[in-house]
C-alpha positions in Angstrom: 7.9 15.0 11.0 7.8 13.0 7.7 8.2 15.3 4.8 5.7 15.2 1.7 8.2 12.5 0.0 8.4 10.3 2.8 4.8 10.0 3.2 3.8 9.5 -0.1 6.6 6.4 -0.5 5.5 5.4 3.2 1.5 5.2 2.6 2.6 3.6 -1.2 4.1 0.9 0.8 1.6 0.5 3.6 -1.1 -0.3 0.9 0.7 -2.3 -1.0 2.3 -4.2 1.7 1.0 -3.6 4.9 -2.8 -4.1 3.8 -2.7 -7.0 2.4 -0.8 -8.6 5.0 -3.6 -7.2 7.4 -6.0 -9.1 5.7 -4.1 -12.4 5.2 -3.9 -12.4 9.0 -7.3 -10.9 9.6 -8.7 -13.8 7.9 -6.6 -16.6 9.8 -7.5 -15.1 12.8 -11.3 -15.1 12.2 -10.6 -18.9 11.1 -9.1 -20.2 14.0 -12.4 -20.1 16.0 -16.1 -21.3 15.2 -17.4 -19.6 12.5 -20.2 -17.1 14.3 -23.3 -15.9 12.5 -22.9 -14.0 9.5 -24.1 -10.3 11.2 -21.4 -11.1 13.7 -18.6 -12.0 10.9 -19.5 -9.2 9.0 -19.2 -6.7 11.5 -16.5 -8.2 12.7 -15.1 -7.8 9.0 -16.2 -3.9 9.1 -14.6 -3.0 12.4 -11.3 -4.6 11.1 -11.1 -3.3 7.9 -11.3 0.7 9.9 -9.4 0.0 12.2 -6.3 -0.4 10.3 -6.3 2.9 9.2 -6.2 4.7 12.5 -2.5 3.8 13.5 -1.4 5.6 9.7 -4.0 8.6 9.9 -1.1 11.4 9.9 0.8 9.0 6.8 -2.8 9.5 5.0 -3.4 13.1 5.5 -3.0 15.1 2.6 -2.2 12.3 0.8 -3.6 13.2 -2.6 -3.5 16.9 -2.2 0.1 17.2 -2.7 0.5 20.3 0.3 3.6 19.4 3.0 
């Protein structure tokens, strides 16, 4: 287990870095095919943009209530 510390410095780093590098290759991704309707891009958008969180859901738990 991660203490308190770790996950504050490792959920620091996953926004500032890992996010936006989600949604750099989110974007190329989406790009490399035929651009689909807009309802379809958008939810494709949505779905992308929560499921990024699910693989860091124990970094982000008590994130901002500063308990271990």
């Amino acid at each position: 287990m991660l203490s308190y510390k770790s996950r504050r410095r490792l959920s620091l780093l996953i926004l500032l870095v890992g996010l936006p590098l989600y949604i750099v290759v989110a974007v190329n991704v989406i790009a490399l095919f035929d651009r689909p309707s807009i309802l379809v891009e958008v939810l494709v958008y949505v779905s992308l943009g929560v499921l990024w969180a699910f693989p860091f859901k124990y970094v982000f738990r008590r994130r901002g209530s500063g308990r271990s």
